[in-house]
C-alpha positions, 0 to 999 in steps of 0.5 A: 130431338132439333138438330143440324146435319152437320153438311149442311152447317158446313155448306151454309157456314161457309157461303156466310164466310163467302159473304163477308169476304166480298163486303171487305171491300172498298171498290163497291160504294152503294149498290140498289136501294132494296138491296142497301136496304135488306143486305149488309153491304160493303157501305155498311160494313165500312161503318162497322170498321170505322172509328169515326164518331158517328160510326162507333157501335153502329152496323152489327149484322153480318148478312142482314142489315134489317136487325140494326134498323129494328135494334136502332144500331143503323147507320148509313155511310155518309162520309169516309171511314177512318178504319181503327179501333179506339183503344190501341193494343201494343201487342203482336201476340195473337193469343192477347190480341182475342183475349185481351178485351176479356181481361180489359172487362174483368179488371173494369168490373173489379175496380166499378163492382156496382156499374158491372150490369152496365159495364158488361151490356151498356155501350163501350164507347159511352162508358169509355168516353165519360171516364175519359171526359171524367180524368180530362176534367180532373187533369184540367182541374190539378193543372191549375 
């Protein structure tokens, strides 16, 4: 049977939480290309955080940066990131704050039963922004 030693899972869990503790940073810019290139840097990761549109669903990897580059979610830094996220949560409640996206995906395929397929594994952000365009132009048009 395949299996992990559990020491072992612990050791290469942490040196990956070790990892992504140095990536939060905004001391280091760039560093070498070859290692721009294969790593995850903190450059990369500033575009995972940000909210700036050519950021949003970009730079998933946590480690390697490879997969985004082969999957096309790649994007390098070319301006500032503006840190945020695009639906603000009104709630200090911690058990809400991990949840809440759950309950926000339920209550959006039980209105749209029909677009569920691309609710759950489309883009957030592109479904997000033609419902917004879709309720502007509808206000636009009742406030004539």
């Amino acid at each position: 049977m395949l299996s992990f030693d559990p020491v072992v899972f612990i050791i290469v869990h942490q040196l990956e939480i070790l990892y992504q503790f140095w990536i939060h940073t905004e001391l280091i810019r760039k560093l070498p290309k070859p290692i721009e290139y294969i790593f995850v840097t903190p450059s990369h990761h500033r575009v995972h955080h940000a909210v700036n549109d050519d950021y949003i669903d970009k730079n998933f990897g946590s480690t390697l940066i490879i997969w985004d580059r082969m999957f096309g979610t790649f994007q390098p830094e070319k301006e500032q990131a503006i840190y945020g996220i695009t639906k603000p949560v009104n709630s200090f409640n911690p058990v809400y704050l991990v949840f809440h996206a759950w309950g926000d995906l339920l209550v959006d395929i039980w209105k749209r039963p029909r677009k569920a397929w691309s609710i759950m594994f489309g883009s957030p952000t592109l479904w997000e922004r033609e419902e917004v365009k879709k309720r502007a132009e509808k206000k636009r048009l009742t406030d004539r």
